[in-house]
ZAVOLUM-254972 format. One record per residue: x, y, z of N, C-alpha, C in turn; residue in one letter. Coordinates in steps of 0.001 Angstrom, whole numbers, padded with zeros to 6 digits, always signed. Last residue first. Layout:
XYZXYZXYZA ...
***
This chain:
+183637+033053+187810+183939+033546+188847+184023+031756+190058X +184493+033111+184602+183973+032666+185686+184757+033001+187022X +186238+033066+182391+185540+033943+182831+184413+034047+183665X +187561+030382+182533+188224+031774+182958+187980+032457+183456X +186362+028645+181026+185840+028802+182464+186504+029800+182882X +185124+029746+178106+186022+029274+179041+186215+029821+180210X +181830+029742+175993+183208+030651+176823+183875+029632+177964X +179992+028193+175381+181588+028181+174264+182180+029267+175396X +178029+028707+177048+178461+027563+176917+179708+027545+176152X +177241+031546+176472+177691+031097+177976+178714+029702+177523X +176430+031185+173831+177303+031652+174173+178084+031195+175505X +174305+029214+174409+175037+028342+173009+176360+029376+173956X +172656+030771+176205+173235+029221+176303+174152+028683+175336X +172146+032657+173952+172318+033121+175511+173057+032275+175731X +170471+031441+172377+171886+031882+172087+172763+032227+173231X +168003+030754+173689+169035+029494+173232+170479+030026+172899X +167186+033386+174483+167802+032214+175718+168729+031313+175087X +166049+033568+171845+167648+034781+172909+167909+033759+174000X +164121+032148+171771+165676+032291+171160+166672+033390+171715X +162644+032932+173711+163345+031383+173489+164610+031616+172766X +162240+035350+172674+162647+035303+173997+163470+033438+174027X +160852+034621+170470+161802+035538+170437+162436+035468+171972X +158559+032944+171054+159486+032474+170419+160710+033367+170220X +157346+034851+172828+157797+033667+173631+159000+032895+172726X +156256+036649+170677+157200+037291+171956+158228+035759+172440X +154448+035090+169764+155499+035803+169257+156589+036296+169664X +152817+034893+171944+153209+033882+171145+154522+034021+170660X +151475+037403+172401+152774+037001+173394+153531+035372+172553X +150176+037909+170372+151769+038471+170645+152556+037927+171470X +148693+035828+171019+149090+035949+169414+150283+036797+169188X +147635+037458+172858+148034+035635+173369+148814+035783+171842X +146264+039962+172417+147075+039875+173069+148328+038660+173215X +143770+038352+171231+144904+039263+170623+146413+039448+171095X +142780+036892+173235+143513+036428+171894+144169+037202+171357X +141951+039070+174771+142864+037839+175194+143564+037474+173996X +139696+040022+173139+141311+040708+173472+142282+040006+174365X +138412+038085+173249+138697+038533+171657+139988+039388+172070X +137751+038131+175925+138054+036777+175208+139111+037034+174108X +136449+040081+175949+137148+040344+176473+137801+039059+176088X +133775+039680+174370+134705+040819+173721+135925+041006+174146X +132711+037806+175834+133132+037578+174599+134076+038888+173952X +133489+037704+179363+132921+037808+178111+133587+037905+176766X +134327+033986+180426+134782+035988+180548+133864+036319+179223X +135427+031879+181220+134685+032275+181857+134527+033781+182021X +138246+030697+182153+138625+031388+180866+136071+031557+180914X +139923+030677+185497+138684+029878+184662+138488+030672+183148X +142308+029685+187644+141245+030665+186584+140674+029619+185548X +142857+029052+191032+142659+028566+189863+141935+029701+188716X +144001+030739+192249+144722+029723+192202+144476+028886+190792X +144156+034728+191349+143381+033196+191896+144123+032087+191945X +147047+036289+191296+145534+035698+190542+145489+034867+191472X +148411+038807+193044+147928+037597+192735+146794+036907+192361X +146783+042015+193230+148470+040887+193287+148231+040124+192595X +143433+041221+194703+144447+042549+193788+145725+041788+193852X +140891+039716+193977+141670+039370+194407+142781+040672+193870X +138326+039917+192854+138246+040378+193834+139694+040179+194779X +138699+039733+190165+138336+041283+190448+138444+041200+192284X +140528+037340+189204+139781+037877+189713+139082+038957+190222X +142041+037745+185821+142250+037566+186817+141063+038014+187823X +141861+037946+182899+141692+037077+183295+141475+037010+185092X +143106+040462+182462+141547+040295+181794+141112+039086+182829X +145674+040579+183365+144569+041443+183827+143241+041282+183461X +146440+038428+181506+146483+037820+183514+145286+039401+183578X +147177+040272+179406+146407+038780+179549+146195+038325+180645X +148669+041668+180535+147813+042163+179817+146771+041403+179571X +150978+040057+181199+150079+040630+182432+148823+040995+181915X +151786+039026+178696+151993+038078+179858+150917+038451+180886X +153045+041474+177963+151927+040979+176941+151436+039641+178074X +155099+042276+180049+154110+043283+179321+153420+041661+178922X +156656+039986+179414+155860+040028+180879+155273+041315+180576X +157667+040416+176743+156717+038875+177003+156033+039537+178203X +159394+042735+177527+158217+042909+176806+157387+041634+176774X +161404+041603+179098+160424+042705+179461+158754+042686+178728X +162798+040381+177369+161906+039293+178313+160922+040379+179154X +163683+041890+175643+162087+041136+175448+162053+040417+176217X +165958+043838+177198+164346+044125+176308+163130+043112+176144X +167015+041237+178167+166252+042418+178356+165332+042915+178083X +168242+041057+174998+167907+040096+175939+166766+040807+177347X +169032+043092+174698+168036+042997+173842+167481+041714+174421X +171415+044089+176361+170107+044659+176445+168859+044106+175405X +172867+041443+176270+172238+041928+176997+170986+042603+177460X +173441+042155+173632+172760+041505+173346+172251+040892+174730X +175084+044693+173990+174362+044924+172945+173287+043838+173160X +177182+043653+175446+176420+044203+175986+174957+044724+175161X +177988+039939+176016+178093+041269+175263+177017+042498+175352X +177546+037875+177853+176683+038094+176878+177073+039310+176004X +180099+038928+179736+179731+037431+178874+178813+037229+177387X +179219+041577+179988+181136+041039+179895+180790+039917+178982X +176674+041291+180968+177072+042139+179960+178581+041869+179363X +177034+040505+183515+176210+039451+182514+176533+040431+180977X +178404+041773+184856+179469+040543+184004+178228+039892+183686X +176724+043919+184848+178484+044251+184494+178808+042988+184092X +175135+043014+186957+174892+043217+185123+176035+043401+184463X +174190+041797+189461+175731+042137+188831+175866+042135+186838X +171067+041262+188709+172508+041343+190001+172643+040825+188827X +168535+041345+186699+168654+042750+188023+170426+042235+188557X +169043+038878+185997+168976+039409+185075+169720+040764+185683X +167528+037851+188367+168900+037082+188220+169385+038639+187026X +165223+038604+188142+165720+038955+189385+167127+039134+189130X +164244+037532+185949+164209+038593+186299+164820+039182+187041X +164540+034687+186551+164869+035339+185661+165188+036546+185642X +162215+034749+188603+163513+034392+189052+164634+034816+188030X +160311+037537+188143+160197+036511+188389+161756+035817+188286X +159721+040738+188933+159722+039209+189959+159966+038236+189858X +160518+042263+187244+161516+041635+187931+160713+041354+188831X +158527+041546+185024+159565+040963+184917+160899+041142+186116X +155638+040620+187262+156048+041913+186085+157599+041176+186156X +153236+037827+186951+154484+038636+187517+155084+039890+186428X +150416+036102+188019+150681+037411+187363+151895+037965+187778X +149967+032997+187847+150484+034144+188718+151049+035335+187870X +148325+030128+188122+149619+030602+186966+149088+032146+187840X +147413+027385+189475+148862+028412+189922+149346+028762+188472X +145851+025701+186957+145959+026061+187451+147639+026980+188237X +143079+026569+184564+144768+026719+185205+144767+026670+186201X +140688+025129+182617+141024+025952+183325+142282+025462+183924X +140405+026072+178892+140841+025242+180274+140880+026059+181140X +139683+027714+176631+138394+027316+177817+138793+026269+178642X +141567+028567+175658+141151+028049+174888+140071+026988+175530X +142821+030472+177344+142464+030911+176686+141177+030009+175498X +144306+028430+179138+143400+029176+179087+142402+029797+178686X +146237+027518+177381+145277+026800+177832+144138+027466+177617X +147921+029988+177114+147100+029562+175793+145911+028026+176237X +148655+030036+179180+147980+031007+178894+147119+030524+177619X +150401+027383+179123+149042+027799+180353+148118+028456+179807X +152399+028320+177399+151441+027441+176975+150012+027853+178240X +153488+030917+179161+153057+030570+177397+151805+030037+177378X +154676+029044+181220+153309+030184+181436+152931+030237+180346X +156142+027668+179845+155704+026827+179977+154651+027835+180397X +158176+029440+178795+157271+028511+177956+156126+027718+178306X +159353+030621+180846+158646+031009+180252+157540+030696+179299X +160197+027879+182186+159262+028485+182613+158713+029463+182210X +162281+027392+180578+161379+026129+180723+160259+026877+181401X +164109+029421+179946+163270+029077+179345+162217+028117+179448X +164695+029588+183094+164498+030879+182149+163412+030384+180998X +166238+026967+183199+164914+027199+183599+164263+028499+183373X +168388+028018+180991+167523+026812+180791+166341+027087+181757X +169786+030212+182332+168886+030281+181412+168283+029063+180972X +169843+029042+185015+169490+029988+184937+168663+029960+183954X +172225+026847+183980+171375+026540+184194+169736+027307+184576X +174507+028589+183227+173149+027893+182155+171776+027063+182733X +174996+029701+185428+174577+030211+184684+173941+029691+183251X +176264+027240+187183+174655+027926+187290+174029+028886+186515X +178143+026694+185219+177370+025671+184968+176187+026358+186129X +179972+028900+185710+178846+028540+184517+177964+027924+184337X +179621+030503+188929+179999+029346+187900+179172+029346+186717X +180146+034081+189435+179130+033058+189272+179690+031969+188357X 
***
């Protein structure tokens, strides 16, 4: 894989985690969304990319920071769904609605927020593994490219 698609990977990696983030926190804060989609982490393109040929995302990224890379983009799409399950239509199973509406009761609201306050947390930890992700990719020589 060239480098220059492998940063580019993690740049939209991060432009789209951040950017469900924010949605959610729309949401949450009585907008309504729209197309935001409940994904477990290997659906979403990141995810996928993450799943093929781990051996040389592990070679590049080192393998230690691979798996921790990993690890929390796992864990954002944990805290990501947990929030899409409160939210999402009862009558629709997969895929949320097109549009959601934050239109929920109050106790279930209160565990949105809870939930939204980790994933917060999560999103800035995941950003930063992306940005190092990119700082690394980016100082290695094209060598190690395919």
């Amino acid at each position: 894989m060239k480098k220059e698609k492998i940063l580019e990977v993690l740049e939209k990696a991060k432009d789209s985690h951040l950017s469900l983030s924010i949605k959610v926190g729309q949401l949450i804060s009585g907008k309504s969304v729209n197309d935001l989609h409940s994904l477990r982490e290997d659906e979403c393109d990141f995810g996928e990319w993450m799943n093929e040929d781990i051996a040389f995302k592990k070679s590049i990224l080192g393998t230690q920071f691979y798996i921790r890379l990993d690890s929390v983009h796992i864990k954002w799409h944990r805290e990501f769904l947990n929030i899409c399950d409160i939210f999402k239509d009862e009558k629709k199973k997969g895929l949320l609605s097109k549009l959601f509406s934050s239109k929920i009761e109050p106790m279930k609201l209160d565990k949105a927020k809870f939930y939204y306050a980790e994933l917060k947390s999560v999103t800035d930890e995941l950003i930063n593994s992306l940005e190092i992700s990119y700082r690394r990719v980016a100082a290695l020589s094209e060598s190690k490219f395919s």
